[in-house]
N, C-alpha and C positions, 0 to 999 in steps of 0.2 A: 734610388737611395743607395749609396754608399755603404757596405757590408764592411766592418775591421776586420783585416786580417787575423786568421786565426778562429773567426766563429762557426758556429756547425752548419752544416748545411742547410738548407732547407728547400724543400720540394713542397709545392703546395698547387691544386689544380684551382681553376676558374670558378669562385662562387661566390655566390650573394645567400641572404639570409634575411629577410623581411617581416615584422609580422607586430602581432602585438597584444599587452593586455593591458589593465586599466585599476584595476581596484590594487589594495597595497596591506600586506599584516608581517611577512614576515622577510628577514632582509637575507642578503646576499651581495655577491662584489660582482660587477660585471669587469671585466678587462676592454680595452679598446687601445688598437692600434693605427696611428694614423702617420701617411707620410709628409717628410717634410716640406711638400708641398703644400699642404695643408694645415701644420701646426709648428715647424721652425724646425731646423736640423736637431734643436738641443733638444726639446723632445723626441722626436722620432732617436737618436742618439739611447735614449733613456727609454726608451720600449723595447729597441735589440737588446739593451744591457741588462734588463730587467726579465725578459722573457728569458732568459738560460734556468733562472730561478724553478721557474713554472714548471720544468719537465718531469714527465713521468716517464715509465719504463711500460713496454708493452703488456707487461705482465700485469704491472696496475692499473694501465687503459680494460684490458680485459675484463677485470675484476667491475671497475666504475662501470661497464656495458654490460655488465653480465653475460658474458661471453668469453670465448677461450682464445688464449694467447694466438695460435694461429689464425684467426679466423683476424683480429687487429692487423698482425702481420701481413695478411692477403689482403686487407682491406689498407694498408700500406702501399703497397707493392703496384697496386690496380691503379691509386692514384685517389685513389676516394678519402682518404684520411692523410692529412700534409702530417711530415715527421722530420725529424731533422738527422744527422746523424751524429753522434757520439765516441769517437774512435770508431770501432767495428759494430757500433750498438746502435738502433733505432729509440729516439725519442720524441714522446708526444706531448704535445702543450697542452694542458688543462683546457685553455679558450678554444683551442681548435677540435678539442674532443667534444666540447661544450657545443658548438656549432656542428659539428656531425651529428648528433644525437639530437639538439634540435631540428636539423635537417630531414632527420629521419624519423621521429617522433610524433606520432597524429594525435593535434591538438583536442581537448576536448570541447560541448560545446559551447561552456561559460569562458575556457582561453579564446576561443575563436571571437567570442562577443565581445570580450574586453578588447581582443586584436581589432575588431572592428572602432571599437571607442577609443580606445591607443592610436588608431592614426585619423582617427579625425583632431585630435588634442593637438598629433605631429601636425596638420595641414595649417588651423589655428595657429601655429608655432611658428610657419615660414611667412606666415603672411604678417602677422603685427608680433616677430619675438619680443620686441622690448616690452610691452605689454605682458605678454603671456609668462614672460621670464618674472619681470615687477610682480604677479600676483604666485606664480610657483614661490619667490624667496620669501614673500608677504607670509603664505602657508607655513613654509618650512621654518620659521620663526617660531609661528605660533605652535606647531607640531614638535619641535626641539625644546620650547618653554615645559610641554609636556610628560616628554619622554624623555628623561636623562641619562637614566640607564637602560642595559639589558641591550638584546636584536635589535629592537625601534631604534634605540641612540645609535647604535651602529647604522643599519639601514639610511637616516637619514644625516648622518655625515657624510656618505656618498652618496645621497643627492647634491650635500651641498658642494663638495668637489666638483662634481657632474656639471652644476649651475651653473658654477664660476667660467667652466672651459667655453669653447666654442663650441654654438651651435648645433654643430652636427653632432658632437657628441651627445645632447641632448636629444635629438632626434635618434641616434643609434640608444639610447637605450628605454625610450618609448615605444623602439618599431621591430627590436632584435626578438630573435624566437629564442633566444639561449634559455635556458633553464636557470643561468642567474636572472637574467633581465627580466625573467618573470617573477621570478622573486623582488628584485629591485621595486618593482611595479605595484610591489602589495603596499610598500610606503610610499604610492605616488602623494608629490606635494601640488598637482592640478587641479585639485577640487575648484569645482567654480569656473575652468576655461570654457568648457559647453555651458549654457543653457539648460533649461529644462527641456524645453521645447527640442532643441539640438539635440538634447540625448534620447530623446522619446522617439523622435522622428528618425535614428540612427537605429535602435533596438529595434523598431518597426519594420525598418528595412532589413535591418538583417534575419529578422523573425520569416518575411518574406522569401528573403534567398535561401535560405538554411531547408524550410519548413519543417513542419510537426516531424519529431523524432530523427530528423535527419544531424549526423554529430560533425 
């Protein structure tokens, strides 16, 4: 991808982020960036231009982590948190700080459960999307006749954004560990892609892996 001249730097290390939950109450924005290999120069274009928006100052990263300025800085520096630079000044993007703190964040053990049921819905998703996609819009209909206002109406606009795009973006925000996309997930509009049977037999198993008290 093509960087315009003129924009900040950015330093970012090698990572993935995978994960997921399943039930839905209160909203949130996930961000996702993808390159133009994957969704058209002119978006990808509109993600670099859009992300300058998003930065914070280390001072505020610290503050969101609870933790102190230096300690961001150092986790800067190591390569562990991407930042960009700003004249002489480090800044960090909201999504990326979002993705360090889920990275680092131990799920507990109803997000772990729903992550379990979140990517069975993902697996369902690659194999028959247009199905799975026709009953998520089917839902989100009926869920927006609902809720007009307030969180929920929020919430499920960005499903519907979400639905509209390509696939993977629907998968990235079924399967991400951010602390939005877990939010996003409290208004998931899948109800009905598992079975009964499906979901029971998935609980089960993970009841098995997990066991008694283990989080």
């Amino acid at each position: 991808m093509v960087v315009p001249a003129g924009s900040p730097t950015y330093r970012a290390p090698c990572q993935t982020a995978c994960s997921i939950d399943c039930k839905m109450t209160r909203p949130a924005v996930v961000f996702f960036a993808f390159s133009a290999h994957h969704v058209g120069m002119a978006t990808a274009t509109y993600v670099l231009e859009g992300a300058a928006d998003d930065l914070i100052t280390t001072g505020e990263a610290a503050k969101l982590l609870a933790t102190s300025r230096q300690h961001v800085v150092d986790l800067c520096d190591r390569g562990d948190l991407p930042f960009r630079t700003v004249g002489t000044h480090r800044r960090v993007s909201r999504a990326d700080l979002d993705e360090f703190s889920a990275r680092t964040q131990r799920l507990t053990r109803d997000q772990l459960r729903s992550l379990w049921l979140g990517n069975a819905i993902a697996g369902k998703l690659v194999r028959d999307p247009d199905r799975v996609l026709q009953l998520a819009h089917r839902n989100l209909a009926q869920l927006q006749a609902v809720h007009t206002r307030g969180q929920g109406a929020r919430w499920l606009a960005q499903w519907d954004t979400i639905l509209r795009g390509p696939v993977e973006v629907v998968l990235e925000a079924l399967t991400s560990r951010t602390p939005r996309a877990r939010e996003l997930r409290q208004n998931s509009p899948f109800a009905g892609v598992l079975t009964e049977r499906e979901r029971a037999e998935i609980l089960a198993a993970f009841a098995r892996a997990r066991g008694p008290g283990r989080r």
